[in-house]
N, C-alpha and C positions, 0 to 999 in steps of 0.2 A: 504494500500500500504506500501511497504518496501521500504526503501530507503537509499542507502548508497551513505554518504558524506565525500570524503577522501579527507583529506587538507596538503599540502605541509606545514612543519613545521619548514623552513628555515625561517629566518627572521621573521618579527611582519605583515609583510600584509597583510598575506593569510589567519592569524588567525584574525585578524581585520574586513576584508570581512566577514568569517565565525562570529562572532557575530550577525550579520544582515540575512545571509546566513540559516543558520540553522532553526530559528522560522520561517522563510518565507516555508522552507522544511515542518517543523513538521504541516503547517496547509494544508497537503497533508495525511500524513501520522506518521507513525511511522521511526524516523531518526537515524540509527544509524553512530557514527562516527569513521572515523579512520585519524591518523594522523602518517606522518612518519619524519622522523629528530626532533633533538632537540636542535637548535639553534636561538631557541624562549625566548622571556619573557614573552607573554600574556597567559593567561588562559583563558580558555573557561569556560561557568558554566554550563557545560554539563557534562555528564560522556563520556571519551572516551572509545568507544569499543574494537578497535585495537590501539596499539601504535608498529612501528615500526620504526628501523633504517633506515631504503630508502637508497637513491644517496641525504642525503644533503652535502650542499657544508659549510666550514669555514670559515667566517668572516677572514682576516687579516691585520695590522696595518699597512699598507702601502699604502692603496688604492683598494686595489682588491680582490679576493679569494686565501684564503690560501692553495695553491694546493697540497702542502705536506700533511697535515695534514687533508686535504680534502678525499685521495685516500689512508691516514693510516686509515680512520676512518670506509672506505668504507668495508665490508662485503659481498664479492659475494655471498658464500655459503647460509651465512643466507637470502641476499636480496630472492636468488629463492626458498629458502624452504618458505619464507614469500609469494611471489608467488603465491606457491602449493597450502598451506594451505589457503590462502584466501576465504571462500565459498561466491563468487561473485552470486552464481548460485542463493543462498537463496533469492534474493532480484528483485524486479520490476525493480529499475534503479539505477543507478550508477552513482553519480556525481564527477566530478575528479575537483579538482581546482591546476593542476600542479603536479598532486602526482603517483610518478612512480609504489608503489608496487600493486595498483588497476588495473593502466591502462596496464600492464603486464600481470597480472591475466585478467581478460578482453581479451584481444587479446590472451591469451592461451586457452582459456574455452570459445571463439568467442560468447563473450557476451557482447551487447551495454554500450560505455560507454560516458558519452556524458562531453564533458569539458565545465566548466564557470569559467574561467580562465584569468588575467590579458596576458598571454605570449601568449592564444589563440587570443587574438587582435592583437598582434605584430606580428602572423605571418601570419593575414589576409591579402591578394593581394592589398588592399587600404591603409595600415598605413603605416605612414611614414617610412622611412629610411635611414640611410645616406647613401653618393654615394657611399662611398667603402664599401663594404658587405665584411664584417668578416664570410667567407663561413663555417667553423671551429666553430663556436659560432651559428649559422645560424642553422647547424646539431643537434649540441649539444638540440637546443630547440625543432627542431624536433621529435628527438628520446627519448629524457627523458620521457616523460609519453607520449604514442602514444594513439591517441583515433579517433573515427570513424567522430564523430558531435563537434563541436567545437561551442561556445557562446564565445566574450570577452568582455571586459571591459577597455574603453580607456579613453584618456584624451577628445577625439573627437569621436563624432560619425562616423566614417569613412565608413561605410557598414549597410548592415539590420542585419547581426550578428555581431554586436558591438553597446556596451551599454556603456552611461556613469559611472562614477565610482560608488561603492557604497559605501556609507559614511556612517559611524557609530554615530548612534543615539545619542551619549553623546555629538559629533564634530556637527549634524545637528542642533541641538536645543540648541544650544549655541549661545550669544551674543558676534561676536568679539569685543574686545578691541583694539586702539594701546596704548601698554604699553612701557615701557623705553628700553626692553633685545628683544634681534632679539633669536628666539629657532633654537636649530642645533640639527640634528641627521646625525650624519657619521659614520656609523657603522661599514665599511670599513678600518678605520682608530684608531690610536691607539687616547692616550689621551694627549700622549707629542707633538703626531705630531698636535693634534687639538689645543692646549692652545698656542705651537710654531704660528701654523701660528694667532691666532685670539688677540697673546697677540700685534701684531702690530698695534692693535687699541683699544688702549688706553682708547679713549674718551666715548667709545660702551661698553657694557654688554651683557654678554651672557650666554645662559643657553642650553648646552649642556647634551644630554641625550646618555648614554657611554653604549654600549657590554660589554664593558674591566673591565667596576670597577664596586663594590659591595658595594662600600659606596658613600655619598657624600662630596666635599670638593669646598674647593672656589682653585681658582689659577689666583689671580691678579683682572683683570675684565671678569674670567671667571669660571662660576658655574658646576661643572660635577655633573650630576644627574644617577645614575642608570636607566637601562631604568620602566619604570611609568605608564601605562595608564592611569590613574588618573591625575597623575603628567602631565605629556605628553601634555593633553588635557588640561588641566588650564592653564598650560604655553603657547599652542599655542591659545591658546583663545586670551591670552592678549600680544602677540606678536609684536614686531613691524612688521616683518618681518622674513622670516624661509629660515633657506640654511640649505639642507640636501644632500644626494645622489641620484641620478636620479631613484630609485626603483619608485612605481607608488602609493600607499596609502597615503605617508606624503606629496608628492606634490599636489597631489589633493585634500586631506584635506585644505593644506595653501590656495590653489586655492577657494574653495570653501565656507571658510572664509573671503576671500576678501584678503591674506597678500600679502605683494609683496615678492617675490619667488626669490631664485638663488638657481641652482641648482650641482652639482657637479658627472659625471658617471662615476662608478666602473670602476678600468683597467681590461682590460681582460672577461668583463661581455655584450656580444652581445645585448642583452634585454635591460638596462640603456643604451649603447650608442643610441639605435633607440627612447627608450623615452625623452633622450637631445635632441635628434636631431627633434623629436615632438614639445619636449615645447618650442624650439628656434624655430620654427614658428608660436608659439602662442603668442611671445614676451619674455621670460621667458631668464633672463640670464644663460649665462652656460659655466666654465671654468673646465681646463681639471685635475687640482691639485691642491694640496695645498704646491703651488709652489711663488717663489720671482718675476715671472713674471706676476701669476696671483692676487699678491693682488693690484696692482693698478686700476685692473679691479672691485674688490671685492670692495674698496675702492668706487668707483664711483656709483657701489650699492648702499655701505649703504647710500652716498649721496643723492641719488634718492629718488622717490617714485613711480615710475612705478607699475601700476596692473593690470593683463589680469582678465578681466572678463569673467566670463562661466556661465554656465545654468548647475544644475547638481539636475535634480530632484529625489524625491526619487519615484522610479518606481520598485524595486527589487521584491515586489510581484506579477507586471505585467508578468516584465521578466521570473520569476520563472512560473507563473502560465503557459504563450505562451509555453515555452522549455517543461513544461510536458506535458501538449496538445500536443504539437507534437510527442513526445515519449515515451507516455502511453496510455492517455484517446482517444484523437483520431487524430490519424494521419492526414498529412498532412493539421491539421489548425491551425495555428501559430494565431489567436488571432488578428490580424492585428499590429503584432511587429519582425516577423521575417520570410524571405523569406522561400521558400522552400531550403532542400540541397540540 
């Protein structure tokens, strides 16, 4: 079997999944990958097969996405000659984890494509949401990478297609610690606005892992790290506790280690506000800035010790094995893990 695995290249998530992702694929077949945007740090120890530009979006120092720089960086022409040239045709199936220029190709050459995707959860009829619907944000996840079958991956099992998270083997087989320094990733955010708000406590350590910077330095009681996987994972190991952005991999990770969690959602990103608004039902603090009103809130945090407990087992070869059943080997038997579409 042939099989193509194209992974959204924004951010560290979706390549983090893919970790886990990929050798679950290759004991089906033969997997080849494609990845589009390059607004990543992790590496894969895979050979990619396609690398393309896509629709990613730019990290910006303020909180949200850099939308200038987001729709300078943006290439229509090239997006649909990459399209064109796709030969989706060559392959049995097609796994899309949020990645526009497959799930395009696909719906032009009306060939299945089936998503296992974090944002395929959040736009299932059962996950949460908050009450006012950012209709405009709503659209935007719609239409980015359109695909026929959808699988997700949430913080909660909400549905028979939604799975829990998958967690990367170096973070599952790991002994948490609590150690002295709470780990931040705000990727969102520059590195003056993070050491501004975090230097208001004093008495705390932190070890913040930066988009922005390419070295490490100290700033007071607070550490900027390049971002690390290695690094990343040591430091949340022995964490006291992690506040990052409401994206779906680092909270779940902290979750799944047992830390206790605060979390903070991108402005302007539909996706993070419904996963706030998730994990504030599963107990999980959540402010809206890194703002003078919210560090008294921040503050009562670090005071705490509060932990939502989850269950998040590792089942990804299940899951994997049921989605192809269903959409190679033999239709309509999902394995006893996921309904019919």
């Amino acid at each position: 079997m042939k099989i193509l695995y194209a992974i959204q290249g924004t951010g560290n998530g979706h390549m983090a999944r893919a970790l886990e992702m990929v050798p679950s694929l290759m004991r089906h077949g033969d997997v080849d990958v494609l990845v589009s945007g390059s607004h990543c740090e992790l590496q894969l120890p895979w050979p990619v097969k396609y690398r393309f530009n896509g629709m990613g979006f730019v990290f910006g120092k303020q909180g949200g996405i850099d939308w200038r720089a987001t729709f300078k960086g943006f290439r229509t022409r090239q997006f649909m000659a990459d399209v064109r040239r796709l030969p989706v045709r060559d392959y049995d199936l097609v796994i899309n984890d949020f990645e526009p220029v497959s799930a395009y190709a696909c719906l032009l050459r009306r060939v299945t494509c089936v998503s296992m995707s974090h944002q395929a959860a959040v736009l299932g009829m059962n996950a949460p949401r908050p009450l006012t619907r950012d209709m405009a944000g709503w659209l935007v996840m719609k239409v980015y990478a359109p695909v026929r079958f959808a699988y997700g991956f949430h913080f909660e099992r909400y549905d028979a297609h939604t799975f829990t998270p998958v967690i990367r083997r170096d973070v599952r087989h790991t002994r948490p610690v609590d150690g002295a320094h709470y780990t931040v990733y705000l990727p969102s955010y520059g590195d003056e606005a993070i050491i501004g708000f975090l230097g208001q406590f004093p008495n705390e350590s932190f070890e913040v892992f930066s988009k922005h910077s390419h070295k490490a330095y100290q700033a007071g009681n607070v550490k900027i790290h390049p971002v690390n996987k290695e690094l990343f994972a040591r430091s949340l190991q022995h964490a006291r506790g992690v506040f990052c952005n409401a994206g779906f991999e680092a909270p779940a990770e902290a979750l799944f280690l047992g830390k206790k969690l605060c979390v903070i959602p991108m402005h302007g990103q539909y996706e993070q506000q419904c996963n706030a608004y998730a994990l504030e039902k599963m107990g999980v603090p959540v402010i809206k800035r890194l703002g003078q009103k919210e560090a008294s809130l921040f503050r009562q945090w670090l005071a705490g010790d509060e932990r939502v407990t989850v269950n998040y087992p590792n089942e990804t070869d299940a899951v994997v094995d049921a989605i192809l059943a269903r959409h190679v080997a033999q239709p309509g038997q999902l394995a006893g893990l996921v309904s019919s579409c």
